[in-house]
C-alpha positions in Angstrom: 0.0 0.0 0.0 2.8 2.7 1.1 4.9 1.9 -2.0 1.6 2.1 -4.6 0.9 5.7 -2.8 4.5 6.7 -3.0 4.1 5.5 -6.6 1.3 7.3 -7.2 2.5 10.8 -5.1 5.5 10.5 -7.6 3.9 10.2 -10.7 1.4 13.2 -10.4 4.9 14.9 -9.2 6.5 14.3 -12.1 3.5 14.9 -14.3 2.5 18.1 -12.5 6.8 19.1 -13.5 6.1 18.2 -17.1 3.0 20.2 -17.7 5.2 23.3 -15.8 8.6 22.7 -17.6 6.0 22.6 -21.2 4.9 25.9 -20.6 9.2 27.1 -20.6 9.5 25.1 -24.1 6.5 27.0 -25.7 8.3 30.4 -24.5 11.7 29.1 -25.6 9.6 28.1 -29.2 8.0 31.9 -29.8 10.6 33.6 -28.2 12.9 31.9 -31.3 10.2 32.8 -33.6 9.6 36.5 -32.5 13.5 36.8 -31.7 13.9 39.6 -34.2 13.2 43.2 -32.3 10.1 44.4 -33.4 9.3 47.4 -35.8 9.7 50.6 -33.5 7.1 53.8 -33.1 8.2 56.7 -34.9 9.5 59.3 -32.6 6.9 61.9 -31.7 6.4 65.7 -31.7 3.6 65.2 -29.3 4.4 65.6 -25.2 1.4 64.6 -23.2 1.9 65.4 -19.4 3.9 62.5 -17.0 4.5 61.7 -13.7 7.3 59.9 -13.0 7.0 57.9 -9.1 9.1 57.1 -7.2 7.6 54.9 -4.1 10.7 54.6 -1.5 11.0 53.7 2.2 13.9 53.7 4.4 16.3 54.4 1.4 19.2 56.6 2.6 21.9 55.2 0.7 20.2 55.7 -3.0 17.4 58.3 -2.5 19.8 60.6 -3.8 20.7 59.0 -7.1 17.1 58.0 -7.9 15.7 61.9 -7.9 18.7 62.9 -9.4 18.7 60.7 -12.3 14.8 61.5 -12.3 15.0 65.3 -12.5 17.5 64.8 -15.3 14.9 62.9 -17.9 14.8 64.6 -21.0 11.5 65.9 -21.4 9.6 69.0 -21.6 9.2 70.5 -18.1 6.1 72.0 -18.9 4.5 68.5 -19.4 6.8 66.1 -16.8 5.8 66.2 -12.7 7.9 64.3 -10.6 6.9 62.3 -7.3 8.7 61.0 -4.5 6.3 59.3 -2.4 8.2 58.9 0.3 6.9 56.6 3.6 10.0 56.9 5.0 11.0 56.9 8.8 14.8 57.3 8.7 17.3 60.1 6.7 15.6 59.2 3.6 13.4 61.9 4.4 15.3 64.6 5.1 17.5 63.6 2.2 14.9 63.9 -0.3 13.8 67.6 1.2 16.8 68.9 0.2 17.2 67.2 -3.3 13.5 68.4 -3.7 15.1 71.9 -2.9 17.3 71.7 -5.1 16.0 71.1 -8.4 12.6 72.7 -7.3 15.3 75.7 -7.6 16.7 74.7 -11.0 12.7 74.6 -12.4 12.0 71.3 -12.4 7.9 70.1 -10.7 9.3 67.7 -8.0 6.8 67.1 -5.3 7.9 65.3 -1.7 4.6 63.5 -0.6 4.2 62.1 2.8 1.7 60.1 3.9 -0.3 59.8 7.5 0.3 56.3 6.9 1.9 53.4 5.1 -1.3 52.2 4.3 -1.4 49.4 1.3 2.5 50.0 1.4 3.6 50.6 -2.0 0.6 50.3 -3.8 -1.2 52.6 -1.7 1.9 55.0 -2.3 1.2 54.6 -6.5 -2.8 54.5 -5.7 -2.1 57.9 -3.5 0.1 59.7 -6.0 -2.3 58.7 -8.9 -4.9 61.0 -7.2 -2.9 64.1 -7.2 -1.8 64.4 -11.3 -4.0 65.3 -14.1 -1.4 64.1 -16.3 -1.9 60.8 -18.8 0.5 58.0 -18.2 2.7 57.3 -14.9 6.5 56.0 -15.5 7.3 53.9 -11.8 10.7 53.7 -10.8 12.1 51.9 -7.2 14.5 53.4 -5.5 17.5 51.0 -7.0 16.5 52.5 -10.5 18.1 55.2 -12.5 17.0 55.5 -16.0 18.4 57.2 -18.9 17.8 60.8 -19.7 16.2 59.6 -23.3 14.1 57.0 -21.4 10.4 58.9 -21.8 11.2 60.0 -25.2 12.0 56.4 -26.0 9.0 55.0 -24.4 6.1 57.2 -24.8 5.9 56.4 -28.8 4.9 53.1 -28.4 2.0 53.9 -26.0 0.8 57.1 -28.4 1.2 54.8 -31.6 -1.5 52.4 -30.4 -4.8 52.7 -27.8 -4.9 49.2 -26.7 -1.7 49.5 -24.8 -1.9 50.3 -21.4 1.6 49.7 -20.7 5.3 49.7 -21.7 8.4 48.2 -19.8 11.5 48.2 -20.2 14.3 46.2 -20.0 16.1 45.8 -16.8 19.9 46.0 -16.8 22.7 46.0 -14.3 25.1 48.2 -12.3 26.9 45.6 -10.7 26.9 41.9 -12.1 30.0 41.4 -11.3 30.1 42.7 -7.7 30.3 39.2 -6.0 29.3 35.6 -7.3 25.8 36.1 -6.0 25.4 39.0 -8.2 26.5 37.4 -11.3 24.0 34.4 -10.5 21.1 37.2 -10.3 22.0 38.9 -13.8 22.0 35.5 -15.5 18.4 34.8 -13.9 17.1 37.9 -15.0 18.5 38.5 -18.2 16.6 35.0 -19.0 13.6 36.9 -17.8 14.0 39.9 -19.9 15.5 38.4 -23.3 13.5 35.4 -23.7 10.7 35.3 -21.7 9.4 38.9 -22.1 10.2 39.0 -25.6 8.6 35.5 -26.2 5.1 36.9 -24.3 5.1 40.5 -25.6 5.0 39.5 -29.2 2.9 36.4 -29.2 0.3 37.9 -27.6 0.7 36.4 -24.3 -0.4 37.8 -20.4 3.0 40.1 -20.2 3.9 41.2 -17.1 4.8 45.2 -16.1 7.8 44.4 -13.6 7.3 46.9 -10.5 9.7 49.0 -12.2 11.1 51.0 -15.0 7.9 51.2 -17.4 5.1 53.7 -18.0 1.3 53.2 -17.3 -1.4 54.9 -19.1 -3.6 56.2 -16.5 -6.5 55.7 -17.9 -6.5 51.6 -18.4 -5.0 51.7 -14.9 -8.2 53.6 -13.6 -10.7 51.4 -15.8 -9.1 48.1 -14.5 -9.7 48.9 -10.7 -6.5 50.7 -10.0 -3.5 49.7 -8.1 -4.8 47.0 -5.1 -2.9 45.6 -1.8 -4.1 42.7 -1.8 -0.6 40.6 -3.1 2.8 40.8 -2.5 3.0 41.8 -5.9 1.2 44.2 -6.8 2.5 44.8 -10.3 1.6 41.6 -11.8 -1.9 41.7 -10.2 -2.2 45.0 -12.1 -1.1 43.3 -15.3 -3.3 40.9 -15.6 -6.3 43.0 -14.7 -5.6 45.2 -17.2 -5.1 42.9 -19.7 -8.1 40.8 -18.8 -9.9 43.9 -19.4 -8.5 44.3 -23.1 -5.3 46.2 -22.6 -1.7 45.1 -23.9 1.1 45.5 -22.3 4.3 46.1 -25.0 8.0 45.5 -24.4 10.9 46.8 -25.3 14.0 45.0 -24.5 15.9 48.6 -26.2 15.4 50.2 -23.7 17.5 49.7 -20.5 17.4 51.1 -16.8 20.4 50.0 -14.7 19.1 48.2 -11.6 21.6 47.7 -8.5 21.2 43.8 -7.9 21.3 42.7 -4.1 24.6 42.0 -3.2 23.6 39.6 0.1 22.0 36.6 0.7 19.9 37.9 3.3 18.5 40.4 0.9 18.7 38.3 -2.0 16.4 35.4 0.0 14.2 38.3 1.2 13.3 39.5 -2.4 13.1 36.0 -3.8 10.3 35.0 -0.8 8.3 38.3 -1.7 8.2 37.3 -5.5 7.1 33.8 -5.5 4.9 34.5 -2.3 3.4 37.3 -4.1 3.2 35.2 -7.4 0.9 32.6 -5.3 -1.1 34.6 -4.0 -1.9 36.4 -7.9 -3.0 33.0 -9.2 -5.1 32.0 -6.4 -6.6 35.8 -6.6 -6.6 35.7 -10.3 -7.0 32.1 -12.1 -10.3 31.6 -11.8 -11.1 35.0 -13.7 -8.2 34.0 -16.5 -9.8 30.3 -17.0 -13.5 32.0 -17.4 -11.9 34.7 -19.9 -12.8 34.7 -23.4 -9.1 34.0 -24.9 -7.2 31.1 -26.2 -6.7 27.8 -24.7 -2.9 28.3 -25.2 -3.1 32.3 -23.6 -5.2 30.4 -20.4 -2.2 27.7 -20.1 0.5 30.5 -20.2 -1.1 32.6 -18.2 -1.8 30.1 -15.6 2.0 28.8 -15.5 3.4 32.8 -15.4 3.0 33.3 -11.8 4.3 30.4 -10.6 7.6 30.8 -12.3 8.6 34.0 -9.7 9.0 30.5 -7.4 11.3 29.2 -9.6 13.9 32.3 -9.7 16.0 31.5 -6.6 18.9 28.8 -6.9 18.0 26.6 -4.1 20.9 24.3 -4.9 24.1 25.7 -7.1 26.2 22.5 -7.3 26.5 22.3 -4.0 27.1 26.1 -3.0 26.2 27.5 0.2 25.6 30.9 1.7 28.9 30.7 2.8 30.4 30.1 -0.3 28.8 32.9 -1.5 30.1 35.1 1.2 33.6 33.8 0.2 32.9 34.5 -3.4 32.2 38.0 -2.7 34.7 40.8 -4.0 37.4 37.9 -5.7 37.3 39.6 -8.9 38.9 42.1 -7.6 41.0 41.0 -5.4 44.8 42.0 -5.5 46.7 38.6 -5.5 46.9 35.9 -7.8 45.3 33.2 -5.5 42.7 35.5 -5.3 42.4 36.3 -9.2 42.3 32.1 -9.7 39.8 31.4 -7.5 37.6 33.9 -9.0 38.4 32.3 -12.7 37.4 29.2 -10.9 34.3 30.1 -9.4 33.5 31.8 -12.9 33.9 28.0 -14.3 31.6 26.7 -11.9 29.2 29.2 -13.0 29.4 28.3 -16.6 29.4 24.7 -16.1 26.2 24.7 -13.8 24.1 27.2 -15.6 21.7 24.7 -16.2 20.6 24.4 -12.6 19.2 28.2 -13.2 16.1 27.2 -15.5 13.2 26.9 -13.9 12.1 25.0 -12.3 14.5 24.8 -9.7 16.6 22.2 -11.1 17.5 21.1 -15.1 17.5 17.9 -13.5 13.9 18.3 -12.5 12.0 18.7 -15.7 14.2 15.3 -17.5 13.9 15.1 -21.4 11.3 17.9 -22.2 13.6 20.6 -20.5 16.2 19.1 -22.5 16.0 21.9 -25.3 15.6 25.0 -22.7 18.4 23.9 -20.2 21.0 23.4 -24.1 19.3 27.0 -24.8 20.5 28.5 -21.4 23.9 26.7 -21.1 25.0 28.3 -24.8 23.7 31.6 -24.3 24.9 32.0 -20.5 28.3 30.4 -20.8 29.1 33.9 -22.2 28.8 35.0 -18.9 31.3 33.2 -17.7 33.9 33.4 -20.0 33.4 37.7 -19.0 34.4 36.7 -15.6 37.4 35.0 -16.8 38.2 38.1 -18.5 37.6 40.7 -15.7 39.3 39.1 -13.1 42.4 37.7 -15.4 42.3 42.0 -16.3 41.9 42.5 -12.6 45.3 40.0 -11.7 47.2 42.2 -14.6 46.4 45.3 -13.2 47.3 44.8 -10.1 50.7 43.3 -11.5 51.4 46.7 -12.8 50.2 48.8 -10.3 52.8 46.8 -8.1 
């Protein structure tokens, strides 16, 4: 009896990995068929009015780079408004007052919103910020963002050019992939996320996803599809796919790039990953019902179904053996002065390259057997260039040092 029930626990398991690790060879399929970038909008001589928030709390040490990089966008000031919404109870506060100062003084709208409370936490920030502007579409940056000057000259096109879309994101990039090992994991995970996944949903018409950051909402759909809600963890993607199940699009464009700072500590690193695939639960248990009843295809139900799951699947539980303290270990090598140091770091680099299938999700190549096959070949080709650009930084690192000696 125990061994037909362990039988039987193992067979749903396994069927239950195959239906899941399907749904990553479909995106891998149109993301090689819609690989090429897609036509871009025309630029515009039209400027409607945009608020650009920024929701932070307790940020000291980047406050000051995220308004500055902010008040710096290229865009007529006439028609751009600014918005820290700030919950903050530390010197993030008081920093922002005087950055507010100063470019209020230089002529740029900035505003430096506090709230009575932290009520609905970020969300409720966005929701509360959204009620004070007149102005068309909302660009959302965290406060470990800092986009490009061009970024809402870039963007805005593709939401004047067509109606349906409700919102644009952008590509994430990196200031510091190469800060430690656990960095360098994190880039690899997310530029899997941002090349092939996003590009695969975007342009085949599947349930895309805004990211929390470093994209631009037209207010309107975000109004008409209930507004931003507290009710997940993640509230972006619970906003995407109630705009989208009430006809909006959301478009892509992997182009454009905002430099992200990745967490450099496995405490953080655990913290964020907990929040995403918590969050990512609680939007399908919120949300399936409504996606299975809605009048789309079988294959956008299936995708859409399997999307927020795969926020569970981000975090390397096992990395060929590596611990949190080989992580800690890891940290800084590829810069460090001696050659013991510059070798390990080519080693560890190695390691990366060789066990870059363990990344695709689910957690483990091993886990999704012969249909993962194709996607784990996929992700070891394309992420093997990573490590061969470790071997180079830290073998430019060693010589460096050599001559600075």
């Amino acid at each position: 009896m125990i061994i037909l029930l362990l039988t039987v626990l193992y067979v749903t398991a396994a069927f239950t990995l195959t239906i899941y690790a399907s749904s990553q060879l479909i995106l891998l399929i149109l993301y090689w068929r819609h690989r090429r970038a897609p036509a871009l909008a025309p630029p515009t001589t039209v400027f409607p009015c945009v608020v650009v928030q920024l929701p932070v709390y307790n940020e000291p040490h980047v406050i000051a780079r995220l308004i500055d990089a902010a008040a710096r966008l290229d865009y007529p000031a006439d028609r751009l408004t600014i918005q820290i919404l700030d919950d903050s109870n530390d010197a993030t506060t008081q920093i922002a007052s005087g950055k507010v100062s100063e470019w209020s003084a230089r002529g740029v709208h900035i505003e430096h919103i506090r709230r009575d409370n932290r009520v609905g936490y970020k969300a409720g920030a966005l929701a509360y910020g959204l009620t004070l502007t007149d102005a068309d579409f909302a660009a959302v940056f965290d406060a470990d963002f800092t986009p490009q000057s061009d970024f809402l000259r870039a963007m805005i096109p593709t939401l004047l050019e067509d109606e349906t879309v409700a919102c644009v994101q952008a590509r994430w990039g990196h200031m510091n992939p190469f800060e430690n090992a656990l960095t360098l994991m994190q880039t690899i995970a997310l530029d899997g996320h941002f090349v092939v996944e996003q590009i695969a949903r975007a342009q085949a018409g599947l349930f895309a996803n805004f990211n929390g950051s470093g994209g631009i909402w037209r207010i309107a759909a975000v109004t008409a599809a209930g507004g931003w809600r507290d009710v997940t963890l993640t509230e972006d993607l619970d906003l995407s796919y109630r705009v989208q199940l009430n006809g909006g699009r959301i478009a892509y464009r992997p182009d454009v790039i905002v430099a992200a700072e990745l967490p450099a500590t496995m405490p953080a690193y655990k913290q964020q990953q907990a929040r995403w695939a918590r969050g990512g639960t609680q939007v399908m248990r919120l949300l399936l019902p409504t996606v299975l009843r809605a009048r789309v295809s079988p294959l956008r139900k299936f995708m859409a179904a399997m999307h927020p799951k795969i926020y569970g699947g981000d975090a390397p539980v096992s990395i060929s053996g590596t611990s949190d303290h080989d992580f800690a270990r890891a940290a800084h090598t590829a810069a460090a002065a001696d050659r013991g140091a510059a070798r390990f770091a080519i080693e560890r680099a190695r390691r990366v390259r060789h066990c870059a299938t363990d990344f695709i999700r689910p957690q483990s190549a091993r886990a999704v057997s012969r249909l993962g096959a194709p996607f784990a070949w996929a992700a070891r080709a394309g992420r093997a260039r990573h490590g061969v650009i470790m071997e180079q930084y830290a073998r430019r690192t060693a010589r460096l040092d050599q001559r600075a000696r």
